[in-house]
C-alpha positions in Angstrom: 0.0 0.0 0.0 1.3 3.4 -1.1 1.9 6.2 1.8 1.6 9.9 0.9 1.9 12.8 3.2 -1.4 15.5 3.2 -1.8 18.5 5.6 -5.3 19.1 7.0 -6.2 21.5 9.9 -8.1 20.1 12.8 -9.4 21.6 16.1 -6.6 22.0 18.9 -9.6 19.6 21.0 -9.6 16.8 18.6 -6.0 16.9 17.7 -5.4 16.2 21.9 -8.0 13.9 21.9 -6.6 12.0 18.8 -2.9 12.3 20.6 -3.8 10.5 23.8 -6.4 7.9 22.2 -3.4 7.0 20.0 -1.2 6.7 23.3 -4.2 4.9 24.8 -4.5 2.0 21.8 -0.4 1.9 21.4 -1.1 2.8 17.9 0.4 5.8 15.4 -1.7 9.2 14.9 -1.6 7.8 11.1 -3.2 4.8 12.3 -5.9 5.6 13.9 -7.0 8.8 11.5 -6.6 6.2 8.0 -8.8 4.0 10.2 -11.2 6.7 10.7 -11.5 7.3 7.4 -11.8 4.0 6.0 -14.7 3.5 8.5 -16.6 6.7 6.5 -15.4 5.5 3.3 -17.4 2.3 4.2 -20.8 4.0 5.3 -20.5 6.1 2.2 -20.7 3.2 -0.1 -22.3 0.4 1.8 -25.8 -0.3 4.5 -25.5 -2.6 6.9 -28.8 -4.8 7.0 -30.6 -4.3 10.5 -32.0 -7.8 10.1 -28.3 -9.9 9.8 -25.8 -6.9 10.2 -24.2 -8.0 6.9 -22.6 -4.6 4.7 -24.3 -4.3 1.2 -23.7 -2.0 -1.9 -25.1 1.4 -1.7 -26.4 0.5 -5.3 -28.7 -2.8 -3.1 -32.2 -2.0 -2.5 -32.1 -5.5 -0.4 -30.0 -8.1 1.6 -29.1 -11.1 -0.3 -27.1 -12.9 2.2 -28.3 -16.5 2.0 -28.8 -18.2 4.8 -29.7 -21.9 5.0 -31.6 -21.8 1.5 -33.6 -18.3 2.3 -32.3 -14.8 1.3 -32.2 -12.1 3.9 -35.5 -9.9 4.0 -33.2 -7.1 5.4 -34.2 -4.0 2.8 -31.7 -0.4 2.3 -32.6 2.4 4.7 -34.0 5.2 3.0 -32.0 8.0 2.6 
């Protein structure tokens, strides 16, 4: 996986917040904020079904996770 360096601007709060929680979970500030971001980048483009908490395609009207020969009935939230 490719590293590249980018400068954002953050509240003085959340930047002491993100220091210690990184100190906390023994991790890099790098870590924890791609981590962040991959979360977001995965609610953006997937729903989790409420009925087996399996993540579908934004693009899914409905869950089709098969489970012992029946399909989900789990259906997209509506945004």
């Amino acid at each position: 996986m490719a590293k590249i360096g980018k400068t954002f601007t953050i509240d003085i709060d959340i930047y002491n917040w993100l220091e210690e929680h990184a100190r906390k979970k023994e991790r890099k500030v790098s870590y924890i904020v791609n981590m962040a971001l991959r979360q977001i980048k995965q609610t953006t483009e997937q729903w989790k079904c409420s009925v087996c908490n399996t993540w579908n395609d934004i693009e899914s009207k409905g869950c089709y996770v098969l489970t012992d020969g029946n399909f989900c009935e789990g259906v997209a939230p509506k945004t």
